[in-house]
C-alpha positions in Angstrom: -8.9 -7.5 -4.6 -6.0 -5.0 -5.2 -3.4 -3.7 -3.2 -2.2 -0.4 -3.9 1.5 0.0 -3.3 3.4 2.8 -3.4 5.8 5.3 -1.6 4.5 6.0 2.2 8.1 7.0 4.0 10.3 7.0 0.8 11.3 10.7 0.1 9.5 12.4 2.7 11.7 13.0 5.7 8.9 11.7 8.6 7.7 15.1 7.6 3.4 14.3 8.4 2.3 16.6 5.5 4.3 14.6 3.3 3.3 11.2 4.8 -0.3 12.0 4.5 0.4 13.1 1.0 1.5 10.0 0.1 -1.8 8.4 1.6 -4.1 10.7 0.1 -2.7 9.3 -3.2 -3.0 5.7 -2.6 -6.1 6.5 -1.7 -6.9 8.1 -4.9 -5.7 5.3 -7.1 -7.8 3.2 -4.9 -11.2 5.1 -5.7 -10.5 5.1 -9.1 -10.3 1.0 -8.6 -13.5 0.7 -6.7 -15.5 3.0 -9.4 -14.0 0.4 -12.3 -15.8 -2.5 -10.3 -12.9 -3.9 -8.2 -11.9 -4.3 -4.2 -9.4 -2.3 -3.5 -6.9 -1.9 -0.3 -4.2 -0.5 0.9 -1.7 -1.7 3.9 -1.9 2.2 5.3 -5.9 1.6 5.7 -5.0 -0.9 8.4 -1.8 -0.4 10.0 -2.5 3.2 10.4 -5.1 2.9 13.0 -3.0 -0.8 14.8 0.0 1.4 15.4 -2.1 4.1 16.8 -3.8 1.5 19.0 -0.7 0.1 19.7 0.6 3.0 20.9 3.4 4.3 18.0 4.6 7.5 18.4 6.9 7.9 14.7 7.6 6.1 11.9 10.7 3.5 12.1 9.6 3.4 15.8 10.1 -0.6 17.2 6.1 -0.4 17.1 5.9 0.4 13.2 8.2 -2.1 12.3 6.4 -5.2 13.9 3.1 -3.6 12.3 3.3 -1.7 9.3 4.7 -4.2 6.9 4.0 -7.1 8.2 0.3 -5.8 7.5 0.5 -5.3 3.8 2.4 -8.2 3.6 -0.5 -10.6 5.2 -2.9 -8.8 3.0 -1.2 -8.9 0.3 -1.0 -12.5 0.9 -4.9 -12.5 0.2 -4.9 -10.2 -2.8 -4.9 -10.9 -6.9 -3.4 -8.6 -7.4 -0.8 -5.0 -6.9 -0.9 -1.8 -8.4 2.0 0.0 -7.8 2.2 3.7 -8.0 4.3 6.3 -7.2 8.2 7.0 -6.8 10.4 5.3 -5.4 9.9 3.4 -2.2 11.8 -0.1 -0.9 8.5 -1.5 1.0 6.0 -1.3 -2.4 9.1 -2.8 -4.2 8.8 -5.5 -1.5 5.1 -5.9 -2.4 5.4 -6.7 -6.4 8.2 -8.8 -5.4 5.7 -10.7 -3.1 3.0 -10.9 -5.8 5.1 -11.5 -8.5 6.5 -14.5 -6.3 2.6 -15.7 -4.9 1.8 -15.2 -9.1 -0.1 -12.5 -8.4 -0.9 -9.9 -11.1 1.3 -6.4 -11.0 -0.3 -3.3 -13.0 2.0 -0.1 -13.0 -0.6 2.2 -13.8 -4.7 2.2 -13.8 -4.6 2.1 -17.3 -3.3 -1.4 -17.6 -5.6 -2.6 -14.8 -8.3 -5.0 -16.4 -12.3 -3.8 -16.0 -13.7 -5.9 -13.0 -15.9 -8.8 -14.0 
């Protein structure tokens, strides 16, 4: 199982388009994962819908800071590995650091991702 890390807020000013952009590539990294045999995730995939449930309204809101990392986080918890992608961003920084520190494995692009067993 691999978590896909990369920029959600970082760079994008709240703006939705932007936020959804950044979703719609972590999303893409993880297809390309799945076709090559492995299980992958990502923490938007299940905060998203929690912090609608719970009833956030924007992001940085008291809601989506109780939530949104603490999700990945706990997942991550359960994963072998990270691949991060994208720009800059403080909360996938906070995930390598986390797998790196669980000894988890930490690919930078899905070329140096291993073929699933």
């Amino acid at each position: 199982m691999i978590l896909v890390a990369g920029p959600y807020r970082s760079g994008t000013g709240d703006d939705p388009a932007a936020l959804a952009a950044n979703v719609r590539a972590m999303n893409a990294s993880a297809l390309a994962l799945f076709r090559a045999g492995h299980l992958p995730v990502t923490g938007e995939a299940l905060a998203l819908p929690l912090l609608e449930t719970a009833g956030s309204t924007v992001p940085g809101d008291p809601l989506f800071e109780e939530i949104f990392h603490p999700v990945a986080e706990r997942l991550l918890a359960r994963c072998d590995a990270v691949l991060r992608i994208g720009g800059p961003s403080a909360g996938a920084d906070r995930m390598v650091a986390q797998a790196r520190a669980q000894g988890a494995a930490v690919y930078t692009g899905l070329d140096d991702v291993p073929a699933a067993r």
